[in-house]
ZAKENU-639600 format. One record per atom (N, C-alpha, C): x negated, y, z; atom name; residue number from 1; residue in three letters. Coordinates in nm, 3 decimals, decimal comma. Each point is the difference from the previous one (the first is absolute). Layout:
# ZAKENU-639600
[r [X Y Z] CA NUM ALA],
...
//
This chain:
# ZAKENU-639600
[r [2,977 2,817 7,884] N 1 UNK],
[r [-0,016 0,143 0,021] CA 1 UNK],
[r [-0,101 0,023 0,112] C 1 UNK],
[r [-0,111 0,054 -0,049] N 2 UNK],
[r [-0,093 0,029 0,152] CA 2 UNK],
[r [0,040 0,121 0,107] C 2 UNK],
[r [-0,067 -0,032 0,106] N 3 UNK],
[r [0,067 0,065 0,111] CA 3 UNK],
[r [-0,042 0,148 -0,029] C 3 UNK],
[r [0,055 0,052 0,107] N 4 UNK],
[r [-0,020 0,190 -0,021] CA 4 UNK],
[r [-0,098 0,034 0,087] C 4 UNK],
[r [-0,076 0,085 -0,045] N 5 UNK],
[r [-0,142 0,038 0,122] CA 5 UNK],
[r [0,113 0,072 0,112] C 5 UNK],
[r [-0,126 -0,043 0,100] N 6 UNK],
[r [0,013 0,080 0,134] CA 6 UNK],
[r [0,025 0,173 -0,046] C 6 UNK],
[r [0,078 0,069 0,002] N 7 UNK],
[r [-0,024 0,176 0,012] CA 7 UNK],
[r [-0,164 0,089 0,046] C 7 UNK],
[r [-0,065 -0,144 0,097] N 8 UNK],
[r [-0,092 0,059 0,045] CA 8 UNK],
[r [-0,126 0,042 -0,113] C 8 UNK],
[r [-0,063 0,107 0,027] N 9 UNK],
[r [-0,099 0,011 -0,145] CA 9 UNK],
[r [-0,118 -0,012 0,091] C 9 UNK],
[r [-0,013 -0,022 0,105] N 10 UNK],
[r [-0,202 -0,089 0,072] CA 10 UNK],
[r [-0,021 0,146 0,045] C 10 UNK],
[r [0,078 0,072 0,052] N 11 UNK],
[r [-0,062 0,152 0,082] CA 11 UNK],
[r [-0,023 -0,016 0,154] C 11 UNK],
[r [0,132 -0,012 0,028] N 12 UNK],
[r [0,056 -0,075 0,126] CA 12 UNK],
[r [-0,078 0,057 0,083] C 12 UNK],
[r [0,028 0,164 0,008] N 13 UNK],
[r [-0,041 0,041 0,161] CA 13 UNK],
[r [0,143 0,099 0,001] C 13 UNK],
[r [0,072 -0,050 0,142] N 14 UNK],
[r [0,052 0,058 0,088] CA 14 UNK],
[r [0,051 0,125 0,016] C 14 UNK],
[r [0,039 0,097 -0,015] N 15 UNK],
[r [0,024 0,157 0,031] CA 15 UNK],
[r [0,080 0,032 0,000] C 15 UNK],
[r [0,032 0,115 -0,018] N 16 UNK],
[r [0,155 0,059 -0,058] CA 16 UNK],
[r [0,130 -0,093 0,101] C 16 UNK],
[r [-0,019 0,051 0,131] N 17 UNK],
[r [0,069 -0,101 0,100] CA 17 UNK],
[r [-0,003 -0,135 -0,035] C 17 UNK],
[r [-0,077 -0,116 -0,013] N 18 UNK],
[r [0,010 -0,146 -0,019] CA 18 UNK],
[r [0,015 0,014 -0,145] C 18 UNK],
[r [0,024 0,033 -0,089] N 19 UNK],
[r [0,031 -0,042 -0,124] CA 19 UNK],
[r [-0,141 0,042 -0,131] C 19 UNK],
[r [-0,066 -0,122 -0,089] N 20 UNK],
[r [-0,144 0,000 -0,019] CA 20 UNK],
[r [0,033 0,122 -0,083] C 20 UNK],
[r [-0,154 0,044 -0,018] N 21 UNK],
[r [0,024 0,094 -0,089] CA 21 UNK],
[r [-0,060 -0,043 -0,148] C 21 UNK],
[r [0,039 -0,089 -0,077] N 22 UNK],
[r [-0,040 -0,078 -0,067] CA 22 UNK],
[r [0,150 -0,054 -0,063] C 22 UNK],
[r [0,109 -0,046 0,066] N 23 UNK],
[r [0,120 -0,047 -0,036] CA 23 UNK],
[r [0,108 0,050 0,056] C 23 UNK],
[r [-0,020 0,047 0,057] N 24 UNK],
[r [0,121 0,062 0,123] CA 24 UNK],
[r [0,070 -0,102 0,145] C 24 UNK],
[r [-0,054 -0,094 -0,068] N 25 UNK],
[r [0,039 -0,141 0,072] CA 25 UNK],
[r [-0,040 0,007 0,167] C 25 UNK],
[r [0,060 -0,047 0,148] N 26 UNK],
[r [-0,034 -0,001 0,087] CA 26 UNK],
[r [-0,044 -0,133 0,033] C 26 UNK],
[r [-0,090 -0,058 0,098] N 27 UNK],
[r [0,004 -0,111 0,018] CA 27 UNK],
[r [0,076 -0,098 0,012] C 27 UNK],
[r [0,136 0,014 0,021] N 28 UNK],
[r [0,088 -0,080 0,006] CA 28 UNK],
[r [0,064 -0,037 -0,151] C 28 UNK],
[r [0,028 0,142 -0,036] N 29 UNK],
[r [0,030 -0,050 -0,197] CA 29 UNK],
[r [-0,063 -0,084 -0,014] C 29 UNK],
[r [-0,130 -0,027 0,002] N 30 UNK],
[r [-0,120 -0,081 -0,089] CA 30 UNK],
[r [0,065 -0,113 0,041] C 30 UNK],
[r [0,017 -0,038 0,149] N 31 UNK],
[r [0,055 -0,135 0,020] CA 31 UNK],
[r [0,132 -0,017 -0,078] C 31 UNK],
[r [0,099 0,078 0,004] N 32 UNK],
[r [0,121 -0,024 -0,052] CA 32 UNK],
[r [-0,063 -0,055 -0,178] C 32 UNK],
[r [-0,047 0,075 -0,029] N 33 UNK],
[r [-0,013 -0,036 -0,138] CA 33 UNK],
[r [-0,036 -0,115 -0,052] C 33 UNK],
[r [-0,141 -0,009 0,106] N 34 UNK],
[r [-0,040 -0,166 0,001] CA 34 UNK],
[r [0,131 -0,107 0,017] C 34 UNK],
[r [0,084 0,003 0,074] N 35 UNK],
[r [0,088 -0,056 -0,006] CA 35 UNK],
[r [0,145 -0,068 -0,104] C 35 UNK],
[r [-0,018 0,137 -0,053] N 36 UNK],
[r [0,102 0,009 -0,106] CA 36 UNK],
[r [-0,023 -0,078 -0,135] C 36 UNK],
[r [0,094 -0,111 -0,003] N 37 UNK],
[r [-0,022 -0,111 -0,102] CA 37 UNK],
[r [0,102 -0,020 -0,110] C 37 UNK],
[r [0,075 0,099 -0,034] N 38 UNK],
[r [0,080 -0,013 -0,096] CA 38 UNK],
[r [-0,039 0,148 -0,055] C 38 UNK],
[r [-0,023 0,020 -0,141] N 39 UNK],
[r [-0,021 0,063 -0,076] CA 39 UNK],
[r [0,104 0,154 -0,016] C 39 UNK],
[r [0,104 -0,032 0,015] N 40 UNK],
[r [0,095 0,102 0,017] CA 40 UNK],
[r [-0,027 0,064 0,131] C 40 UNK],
[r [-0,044 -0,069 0,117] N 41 UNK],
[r [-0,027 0,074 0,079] CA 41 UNK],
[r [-0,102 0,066 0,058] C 41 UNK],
[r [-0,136 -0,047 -0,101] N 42 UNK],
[r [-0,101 0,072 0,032] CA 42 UNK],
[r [-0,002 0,119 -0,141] C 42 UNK],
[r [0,074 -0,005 -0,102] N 43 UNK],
[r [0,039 0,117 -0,045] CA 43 UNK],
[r [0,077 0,147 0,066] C 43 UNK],
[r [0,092 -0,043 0,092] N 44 UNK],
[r [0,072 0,068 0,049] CA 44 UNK],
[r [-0,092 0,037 0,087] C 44 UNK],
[r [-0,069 -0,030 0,088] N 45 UNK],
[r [-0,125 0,032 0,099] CA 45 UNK],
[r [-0,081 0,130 -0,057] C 45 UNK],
[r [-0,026 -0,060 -0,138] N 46 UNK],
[r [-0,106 0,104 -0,119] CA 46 UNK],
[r [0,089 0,137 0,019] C 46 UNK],
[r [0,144 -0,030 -0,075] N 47 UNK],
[r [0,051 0,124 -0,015] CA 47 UNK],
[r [-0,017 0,060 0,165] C 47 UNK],
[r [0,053 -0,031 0,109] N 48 UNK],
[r [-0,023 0,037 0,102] CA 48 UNK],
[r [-0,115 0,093 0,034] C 48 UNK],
[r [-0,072 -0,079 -0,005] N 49 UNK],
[r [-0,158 0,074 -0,023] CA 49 UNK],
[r [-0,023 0,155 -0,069] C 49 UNK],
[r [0,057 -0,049 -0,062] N 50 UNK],
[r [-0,043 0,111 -0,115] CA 50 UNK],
[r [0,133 0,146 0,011] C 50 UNK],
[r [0,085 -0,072 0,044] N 51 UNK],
[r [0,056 0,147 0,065] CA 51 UNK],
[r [-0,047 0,048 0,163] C 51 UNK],
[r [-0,057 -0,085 0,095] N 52 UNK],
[r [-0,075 0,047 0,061] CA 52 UNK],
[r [-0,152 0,108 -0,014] C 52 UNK],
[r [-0,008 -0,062 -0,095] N 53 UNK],
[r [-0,163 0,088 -0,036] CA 53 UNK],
[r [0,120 0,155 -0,033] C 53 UNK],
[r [0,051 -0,042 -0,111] N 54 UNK],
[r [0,039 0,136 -0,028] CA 54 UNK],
[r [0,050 0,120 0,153] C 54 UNK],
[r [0,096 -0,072 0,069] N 55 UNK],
[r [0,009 0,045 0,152] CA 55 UNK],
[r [-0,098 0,056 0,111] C 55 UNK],
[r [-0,127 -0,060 -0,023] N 56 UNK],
[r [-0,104 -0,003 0,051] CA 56 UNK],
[r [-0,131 0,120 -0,050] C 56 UNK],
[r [0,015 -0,051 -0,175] N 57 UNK],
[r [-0,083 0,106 -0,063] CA 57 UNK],
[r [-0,157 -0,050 0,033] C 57 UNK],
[r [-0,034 0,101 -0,120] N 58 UNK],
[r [-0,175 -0,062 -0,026] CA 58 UNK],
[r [-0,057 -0,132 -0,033] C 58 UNK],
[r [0,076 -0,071 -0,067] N 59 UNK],
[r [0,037 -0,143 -0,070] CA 59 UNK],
[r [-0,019 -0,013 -0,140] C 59 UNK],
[r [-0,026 0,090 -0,066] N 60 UNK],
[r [0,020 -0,001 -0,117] CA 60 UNK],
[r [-0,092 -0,097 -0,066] C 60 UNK],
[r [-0,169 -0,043 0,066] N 61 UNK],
[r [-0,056 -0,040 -0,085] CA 61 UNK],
[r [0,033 -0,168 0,026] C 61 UNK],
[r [0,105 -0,053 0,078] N 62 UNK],
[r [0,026 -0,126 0,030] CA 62 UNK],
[r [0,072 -0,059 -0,123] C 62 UNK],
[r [0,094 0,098 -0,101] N 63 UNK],
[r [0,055 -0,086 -0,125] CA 63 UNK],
[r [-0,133 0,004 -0,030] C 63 UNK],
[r [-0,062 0,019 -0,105] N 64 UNK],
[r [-0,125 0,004 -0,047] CA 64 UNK],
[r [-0,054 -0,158 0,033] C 64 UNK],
[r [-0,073 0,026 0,112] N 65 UNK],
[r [-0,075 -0,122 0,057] CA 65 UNK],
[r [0,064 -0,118 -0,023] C 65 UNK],
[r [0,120 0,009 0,078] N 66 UNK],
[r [0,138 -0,143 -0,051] CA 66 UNK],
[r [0,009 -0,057 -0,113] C 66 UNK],
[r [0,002 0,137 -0,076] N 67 UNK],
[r [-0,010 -0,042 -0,108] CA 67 UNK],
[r [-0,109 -0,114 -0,133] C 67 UNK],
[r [-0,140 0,053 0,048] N 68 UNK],
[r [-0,083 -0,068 0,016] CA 68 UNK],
[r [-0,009 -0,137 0,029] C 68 UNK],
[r [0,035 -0,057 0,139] N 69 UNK],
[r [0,033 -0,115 0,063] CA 69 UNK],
[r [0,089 -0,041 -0,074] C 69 UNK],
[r [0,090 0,031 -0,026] N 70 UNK],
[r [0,097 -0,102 -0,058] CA 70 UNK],
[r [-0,082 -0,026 -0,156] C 70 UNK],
[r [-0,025 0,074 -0,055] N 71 UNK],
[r [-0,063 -0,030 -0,138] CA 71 UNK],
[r [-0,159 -0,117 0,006] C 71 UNK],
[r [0,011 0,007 0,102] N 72 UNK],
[r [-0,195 -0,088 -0,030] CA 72 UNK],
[r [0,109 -0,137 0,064] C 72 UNK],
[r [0,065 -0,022 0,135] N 73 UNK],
[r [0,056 -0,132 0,023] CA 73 UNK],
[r [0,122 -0,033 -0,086] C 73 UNK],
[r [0,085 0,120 -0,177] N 74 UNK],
[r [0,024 -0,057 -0,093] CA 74 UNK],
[r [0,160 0,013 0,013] C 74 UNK],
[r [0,028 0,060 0,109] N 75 UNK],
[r [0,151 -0,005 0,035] CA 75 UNK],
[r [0,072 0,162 -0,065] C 75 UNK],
[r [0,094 -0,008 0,023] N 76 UNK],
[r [0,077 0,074 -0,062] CA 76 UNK],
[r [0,022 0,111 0,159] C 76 UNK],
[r [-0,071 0,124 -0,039] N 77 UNK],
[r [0,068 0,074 0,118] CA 77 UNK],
[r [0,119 0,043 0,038] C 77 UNK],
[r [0,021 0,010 0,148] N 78 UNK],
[r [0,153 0,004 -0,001] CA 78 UNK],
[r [0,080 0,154 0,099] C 78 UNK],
[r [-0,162 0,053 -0,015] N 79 UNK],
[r [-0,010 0,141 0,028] CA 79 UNK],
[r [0,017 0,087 -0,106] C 79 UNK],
[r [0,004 -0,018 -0,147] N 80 UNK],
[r [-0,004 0,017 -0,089] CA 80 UNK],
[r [0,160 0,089 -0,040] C 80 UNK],
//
């Protein structure tokens, strides 16, 4: 089973108090994520994510892009 992309979609500037405006992600997520080596738990991270954006707002075009990424490196999205 190949691994799950990073959340990050290559925007990666800063704003919106620390969190990119590109993923919603803060610098520290990115590390956590990098970290995260079992599959269930970098799913649960995703969902995380993704109710943050919603919390956050102005996210919308991040499924989209994700979506993308996961389709060219072949994986099954799990934002989906």
């Amino acid at each position: 089973m190949s691994k799950i992309p990073s959340p990050c979609i290559d925007v990666c500037k800063f704003r919106r108090e620390g969190h990119c405006i590109g993923c919603s992600m803060t610098k520290a997520q990115k590390s956590l994520f990098k970290g995260l080596k079992k599959r269930k738990h970098q799913e649960g991270f995703i969902d995380f994510l993704v109710n943050q954006q919603a919390a956050l707002g102005r996210y919308s075009h991040w499924r989209a892009a994700y979506a993308r990424k996961c389709a060219k490196k072949g994986v099954r999205n799990p934002a989906a």
